[in-house]
C-alpha atoms as one frame of an Amber mdcrd trajectory, in Angstrom:
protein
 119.781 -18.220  21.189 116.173 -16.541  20.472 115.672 -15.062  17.157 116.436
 -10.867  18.065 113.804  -9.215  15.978 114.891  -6.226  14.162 112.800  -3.470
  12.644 115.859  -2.346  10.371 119.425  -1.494  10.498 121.350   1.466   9.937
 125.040   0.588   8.702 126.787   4.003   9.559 125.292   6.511  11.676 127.272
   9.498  13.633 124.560  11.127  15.772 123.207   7.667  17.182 126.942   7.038
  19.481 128.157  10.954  20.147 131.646  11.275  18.465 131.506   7.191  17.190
 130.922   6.125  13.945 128.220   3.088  14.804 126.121   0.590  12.702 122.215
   0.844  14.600 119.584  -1.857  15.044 116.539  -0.549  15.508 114.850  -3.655
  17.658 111.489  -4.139  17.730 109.195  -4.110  20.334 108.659  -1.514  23.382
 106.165  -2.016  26.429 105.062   2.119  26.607 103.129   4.128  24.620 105.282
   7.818  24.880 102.856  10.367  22.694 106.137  11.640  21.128 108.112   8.224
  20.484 109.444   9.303  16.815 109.691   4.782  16.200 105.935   4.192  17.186
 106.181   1.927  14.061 108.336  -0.081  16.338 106.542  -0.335  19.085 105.029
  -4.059  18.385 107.285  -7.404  17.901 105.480  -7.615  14.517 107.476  -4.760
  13.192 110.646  -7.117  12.660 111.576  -7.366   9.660 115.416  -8.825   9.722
 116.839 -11.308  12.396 120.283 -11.602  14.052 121.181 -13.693  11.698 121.167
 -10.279   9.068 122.818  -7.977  11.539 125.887 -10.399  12.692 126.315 -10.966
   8.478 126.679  -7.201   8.060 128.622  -6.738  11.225 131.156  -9.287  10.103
 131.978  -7.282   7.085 132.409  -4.228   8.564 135.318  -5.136  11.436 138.045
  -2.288  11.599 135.458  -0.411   9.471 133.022   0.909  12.804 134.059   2.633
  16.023 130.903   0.358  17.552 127.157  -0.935  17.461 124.254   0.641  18.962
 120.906  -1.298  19.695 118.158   1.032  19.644 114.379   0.391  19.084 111.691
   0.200  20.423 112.881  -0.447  23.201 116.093  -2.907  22.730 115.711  -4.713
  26.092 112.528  -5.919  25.704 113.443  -8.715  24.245 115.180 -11.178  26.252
 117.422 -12.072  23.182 119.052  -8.729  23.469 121.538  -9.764  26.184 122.912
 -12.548  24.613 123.245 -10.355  21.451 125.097  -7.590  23.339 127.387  -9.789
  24.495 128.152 -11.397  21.081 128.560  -7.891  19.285 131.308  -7.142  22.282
 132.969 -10.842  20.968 133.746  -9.353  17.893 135.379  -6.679  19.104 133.286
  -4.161  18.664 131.979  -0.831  20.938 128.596  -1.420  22.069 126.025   0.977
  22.625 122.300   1.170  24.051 119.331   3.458  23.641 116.993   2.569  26.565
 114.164   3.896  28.237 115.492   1.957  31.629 112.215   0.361  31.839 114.318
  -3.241  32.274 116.511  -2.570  34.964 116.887  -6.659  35.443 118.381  -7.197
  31.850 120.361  -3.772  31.917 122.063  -5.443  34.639 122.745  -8.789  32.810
 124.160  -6.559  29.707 126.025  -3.617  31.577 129.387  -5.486  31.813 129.515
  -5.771  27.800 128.047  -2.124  27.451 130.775   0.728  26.644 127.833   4.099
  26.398 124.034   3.998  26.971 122.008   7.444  25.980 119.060   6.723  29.043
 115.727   8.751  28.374 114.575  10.539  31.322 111.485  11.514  30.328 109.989
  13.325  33.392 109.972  13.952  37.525 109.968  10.331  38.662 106.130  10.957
  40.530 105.068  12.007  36.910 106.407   9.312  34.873 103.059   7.213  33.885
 100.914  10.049  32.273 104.159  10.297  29.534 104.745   6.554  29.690 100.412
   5.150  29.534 101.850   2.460  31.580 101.714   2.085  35.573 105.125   2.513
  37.905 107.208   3.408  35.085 109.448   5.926  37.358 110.760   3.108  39.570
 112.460   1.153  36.756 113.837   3.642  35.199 115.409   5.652  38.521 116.641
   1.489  39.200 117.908   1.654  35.447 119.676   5.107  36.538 121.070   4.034
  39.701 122.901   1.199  38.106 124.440   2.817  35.138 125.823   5.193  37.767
 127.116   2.429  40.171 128.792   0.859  37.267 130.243   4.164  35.945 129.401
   3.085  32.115 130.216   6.259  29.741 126.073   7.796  30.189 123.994  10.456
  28.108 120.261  10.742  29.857 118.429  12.777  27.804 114.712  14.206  27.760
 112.243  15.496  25.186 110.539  18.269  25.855 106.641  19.262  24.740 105.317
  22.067  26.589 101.935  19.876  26.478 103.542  17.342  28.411 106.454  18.900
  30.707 106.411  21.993  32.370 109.641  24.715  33.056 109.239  23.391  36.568
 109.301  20.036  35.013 112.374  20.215  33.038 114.392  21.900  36.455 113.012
  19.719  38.554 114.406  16.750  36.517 117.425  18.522  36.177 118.373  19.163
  39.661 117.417  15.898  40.649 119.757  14.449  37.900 122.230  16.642  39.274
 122.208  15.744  42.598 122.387  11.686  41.533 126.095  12.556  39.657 124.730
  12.432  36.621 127.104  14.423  34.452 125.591  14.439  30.799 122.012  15.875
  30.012 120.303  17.083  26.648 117.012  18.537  26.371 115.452  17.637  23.004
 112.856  19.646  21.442 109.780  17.943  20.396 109.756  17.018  16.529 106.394
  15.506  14.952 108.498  14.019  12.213 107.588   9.902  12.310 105.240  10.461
  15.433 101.633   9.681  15.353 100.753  13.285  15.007  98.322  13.052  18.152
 100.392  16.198  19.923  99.525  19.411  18.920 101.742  21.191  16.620 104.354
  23.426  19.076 107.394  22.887  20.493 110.259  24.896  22.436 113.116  26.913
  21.637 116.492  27.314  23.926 114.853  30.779  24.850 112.409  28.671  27.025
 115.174  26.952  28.824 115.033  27.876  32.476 118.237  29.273  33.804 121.255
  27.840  35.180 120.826  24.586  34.088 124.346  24.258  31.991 126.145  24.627
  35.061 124.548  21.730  36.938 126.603  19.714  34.463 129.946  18.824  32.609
 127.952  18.357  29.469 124.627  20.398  28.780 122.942  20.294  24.839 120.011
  21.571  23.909 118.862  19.554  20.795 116.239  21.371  18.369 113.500  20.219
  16.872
């Protein structure tokens, strides 16, 4: 298979998988340029510094030992290794997990049938999507990525981080109600944190105070996430 290139590994984790005790790769590599992304040291391939080869060693001590295996990044799926690699942690019996910003809907789909939980970043009204992403027709992968993690009924968490520079209140209830409407049941606002950033945004962020209301009752599970 092709080398996976890994930025570094996490052995236990138990915010990365809610209510799982996971081991996280943090992949290299990611195709957008979010002003927020808190991993914008991952961002290019050349940020590997460990290989499959590490992660499957580590993973083979730790059977019984870990509830699962998340692949985070970066942006796991853009590397076409990932796939294969997903389907090899599942071989060892383990829970497998994916951060993704849905902007691979193709290999989502090659991977979804060995996926147990993916947290999807939503990360604003789908006509608004490239001046958060610096990339062009970003909202049409990532509604694809949505509409096939719901067809497939995979255990989801979307989730969207929120800089009052970037998203407005109408924003934020505009994504929710349209995640609403789409049967998505599981939605956390995050509040914007600088920490591991590039520092470009300017220094605020929001509070649940600023959370328009109603929006815990358009789902089962609502979390505001500070900073």
């Amino acid at each position: 298979m092709s080398h996976l290139r890994i930025g570094g590994i996490t052995p236990f984790s138990t915010v990365d998988w809610p209510g799982k005790l996971a081991c996280v790769a943090f992949l290299a590599g990611c195709p957008w340029r979010c002003p927020y992304c808190q991993n914008h040291v991952l961002q290019s391939f050349d940020a590997a510094t460990q290989t499959e080869d590490d992660l499957f060693a580590f993973l083979e001590q730790r059977r019984g030992l870990l509830d699962g295996v998340v692949f985070s990044g970066g942006e796991p799926l853009a590397q076409s290794a990932a796939v294969e690699a997903i389907r090899q942690v599942k071989q060892m019996d383990f829970e497998m997990g994916l951060h993704t910003c849905g902007a691979y809907p193709q290999r989502l789909s090659e991977a979804l049938s060995y996926i147990d939980w993916v947290g999807l970043d939503i990360k604003a009204p789908w006509d608004a999507y490239d001046r958060i992403t610096g990339t062009q027709d970003t909202g049409r992968l990532v509604l694809e990525s949505l509409g096939l993690l719901l067809d497939a009924k995979v255990d989801l968490e979307t989730r969207t981080t929120w800089h009052p520079a970037l998203l407005s209140d109408a924003d934020i209830m505009a994504i929710a109600h349209d995640l609403a409407s789409r049967g998505v049941r599981s939605w956390a606002v995050q509040a914007y944190r600088a920490t591991g950033t590039t520092g470009k945004l300017p220094a605020e962020t929001v509070y649940p105070s600023d959370l328009p209301e109603g929006l815990d009752a358009l789902f089962d599970t609502f979390e505001f996430r500070r900073a």
